[in-house]
Each structure stands twice: as structure tokens, then as C-alpha cells.
Steps between C-alpha positions, in 0.01 A plus 500: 500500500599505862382307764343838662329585130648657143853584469593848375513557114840627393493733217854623234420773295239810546498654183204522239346164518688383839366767709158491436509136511685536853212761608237232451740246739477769799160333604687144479411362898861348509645875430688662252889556467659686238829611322614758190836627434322813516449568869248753422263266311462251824404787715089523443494154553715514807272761640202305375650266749722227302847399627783610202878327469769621391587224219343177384675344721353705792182458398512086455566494881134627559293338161443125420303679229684739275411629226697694230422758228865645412558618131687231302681145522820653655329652752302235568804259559666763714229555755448061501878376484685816520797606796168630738260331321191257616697204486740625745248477802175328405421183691409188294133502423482853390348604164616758296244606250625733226270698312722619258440409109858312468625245317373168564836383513586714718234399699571103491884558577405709841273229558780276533716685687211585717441100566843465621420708784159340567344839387199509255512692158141588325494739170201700571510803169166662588272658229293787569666828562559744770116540483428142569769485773351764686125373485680174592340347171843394301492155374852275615642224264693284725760280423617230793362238717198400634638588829660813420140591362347451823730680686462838265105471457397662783761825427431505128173538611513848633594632180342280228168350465630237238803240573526258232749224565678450150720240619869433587763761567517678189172442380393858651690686276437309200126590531560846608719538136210349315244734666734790386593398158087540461515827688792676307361325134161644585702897590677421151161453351300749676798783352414313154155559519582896606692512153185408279299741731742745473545447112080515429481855688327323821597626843704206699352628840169386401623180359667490804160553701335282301734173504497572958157463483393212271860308696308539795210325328664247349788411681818584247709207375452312812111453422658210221675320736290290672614133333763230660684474158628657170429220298266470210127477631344194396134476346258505788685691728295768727742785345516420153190726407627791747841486352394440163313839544786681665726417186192571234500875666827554563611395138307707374554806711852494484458447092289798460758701776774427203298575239462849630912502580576429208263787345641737792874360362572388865641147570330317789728216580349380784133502317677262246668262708213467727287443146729229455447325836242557704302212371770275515569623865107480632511115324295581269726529191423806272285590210548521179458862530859674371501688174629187338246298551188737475 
């Protein structure tokens, strides 16, 4: 902020998920300045009216807000602490939010450099897609301070309708690598499932039109994960019954889903190992329900 109103938002990086992200930032009051190494992919926002810089560095003379969405760790420590980079020109008290999925380390040893300068770091991975970004409905994990948070609330806001403060720097980027390790496990499981389709003469494009639809319904994976804790639930507890019910279907789903791979002669590691803990993992422990026991 200015005393005359919002700053302008800086914005690194205009590729798949940076430019629609920096589309949504064009109706930011405070006003939009961008930069790309590709001159050609700053030019419809430049005619939609933002400013554009050269370099980082450029650019950090304009922003006290910048955000960047570059491809990897290198790059990302280029355009923050590199020869033209922010570092070079930004004025203690700006923030540089990168949107990048990095390491957290990374992420925690710019946010010390940052601090020498009197600059702000945040890890802000956003989840969502290019979709999301341009219906300005991503969700933002952000690592840093409460401060820092403040600052990048009212920005974030053009382009996600969910900021969830995970905690400090590095903390972002954590959550965004849980988030994804349930993402990808779920693509490894959903090319599973195609298999046993596949293998029992079904068509996987109706499976596929059938799992869209009931997700919608019931919410995926996510509709589970609703509790504060992992642990064991104790007697009494408000989800022991739901739980309890989750694992009594799922058990026996998935045993009846091996059953039928192992008549098809097709493995289904994934079915197994989630046999083995899913009631374990919903605290509910698991059923005697394995061929062993039964």
C-alpha cells in the first residue's frame, strides 16, 4: 500500500499457470507490471494496459508485491538473488511471493537472504490449474509471516478464492507436496483401476464417466479429510461410526476388486496396499477381513 491507495502487483513469469494468473491481476486498483524473457508473452498484457521490465530487477523498482511463477528452483533463485535479479533493486518491505512448487529448503534459505535486505519471502505453490487461475478460483498455500500474509491477501485474491495460511516460510510448499502426493497416488490409482476395466472387457471411457460424476457427488479423497489428527479415534468420538463405515466398505470393495484380479491374472498393487491400510490410516484399524483370516 501507498499512501495514495494499492501499490502495483509485480508479476515474473507468463507462461501456463503465470499468465492466466497475471490476467486475473490486470483488474488489481494498484496496477499491474509485468516481465518474461519472452518479450512476446508480456505484450497482451502490456496492451491490456500493464507496465512490463526488462529483468527482475526492472520490475522490483515498480512492485512492493511480486509475485513469481518461473519453472524450477534455479530459476527461481536467478530471478530473486541473481546478477539482475529482485534483490538487486527492491526496497526493504517488499514481498516476493513465489508460486512455484520448490523445495522448501529452497524456500527457507531465500527467506534468509531475503531478511538481510529487509525484503519479505512467502511460499505461495497454488493448487488448482490453469482453469482455476483463470476463473480466479485457485486455492494458495502460503508459507511466511503474519505480515507478509497481509500484505499478499488482497493480490492473491484476484486469482484465488481460497488462501490458507500454512505457516512459516516453507510451510507452503510442504502442504502443496502433500496435496500432490494425494493427487499423483490417486492418477496412479485411477490407471490401476483402467487395467481391471480394461482386463474384464469394460470400456474405460465409461468408467471414466462414471467415477467424474459420482466425484462430483461425493467429493474424491478429500471428502475423508475433515479430522484435526491421524491418530487412533477413541470410543465416543463423532467419527468413529462414519469412519468405521468408510473402512467396512472400502475393505471389502477393494477385497472383492482383487478377487476378480486375481481371476483376470492381473496384479493390483495399489488395491493391496491400500487393503492393508486404509483402516489403519482413517483410525479405525482394519478388519479381520484378508484371506487369512476369513
Amino acid at each position: 500500500m501507498t499512501e495514495t491507495g494499492p501499490a502495483p502487483v509485480g508479476f515474473i513469469g507468463l507462461g501456463n499457470m503465470g499468465a492466466p494468473m497475471a490476467r486475473r491481476l490486470l483488474e488489481w486498483p494498484g496496477g499491474l507490471v509485468v516481465c518474461d524473457v519472452r518479450a512476446e508473452a508480456a505484450l497482451p498484457f502490456t496492451e491490456a494496459g500493464a507496465g512490463s521490465a526488462a529483468s527482475p530487477a526492472g520490475l522490483a523498482e515498480h512492485a512492493r508485491v511480486i509475485c513469481v511463477t518461473v519453472i524450477d528452483d534455479a530459476q527461481v533463485i536467478d530471478v530473486v538473488t541473481g546478477p539482475a535479479g529482485i534483490l538487486s533493486t527492491a526496497a526493504p518491505g517488499t514481498v516476493i511471493a513465489v508460486h512455484s512448487t520448490i523445495s522448501d529448503r529452497t524456500a527457507e534459505n531465500l527467506a534468509a537472504v531475503c531478511a538481510d535486505r529487509g525484503v519479505e519471502f512467502v511460499d505461495a505453490p497454488v493448487s488448482g490449474g490453469a482453469p482455476a487461475a483463470s476463473r480466479g478460483t485457485l486455492a494458495v498455500m502460503v508459507g511466511g509471516s503474519d505480515a507478509a500474509l497481509e500484505s499478499v491477501r488482497g493480490p492473491f485474491g484476484c486469482f484465488s478464492d481460497l488462501i490458507v495460511h500454512a505457516g512459516p516460510v516453507g510451510a507452503g510448499t510442504r502442504m502443496k507436496l502433500a496435496r500432490n502426493l494425494l493427487h499423483f497416488v490417486a492418477f496412479t490409482a485411477a490407471t490401476e483401476a483402467q487395467r481391471l476395466a480394461e482386463a474384464a472387457g469394460l470400456s474405460i471411457t465409461e468408467l471414466g464417466k462414471v467415477v467424474r460424476h459420482s466425484d462430483a457427488v461425493t467429493g474424491g479423497p478429500g471428502a475423508i479429510m475433515l479430522r484435526e489428527t491421524t491418530a487412533a479415534i477413541p470410543a465416543g468420538d463423532f467419527w468413529l461410526p462414519i469412519l468405521t463405515h468408510v473402512r467396512n466398505l472400502g475393505e471389502k470393495d477393494l477385497s472383492l476388486a482383487l478377487e476378480l484380479g486375481e481371476r483376470l491374472g492381473l496384479p493390483l498393487p495399489l488395491a493391496g496396499l491400500a487393503l492393508t491400510h486404509l483402516g489403519d490410516g482413517l483410525g479405525v484399524g482394519r478388519q479381520l477381513f484378508d484371506k487369512e483370516a476369513s
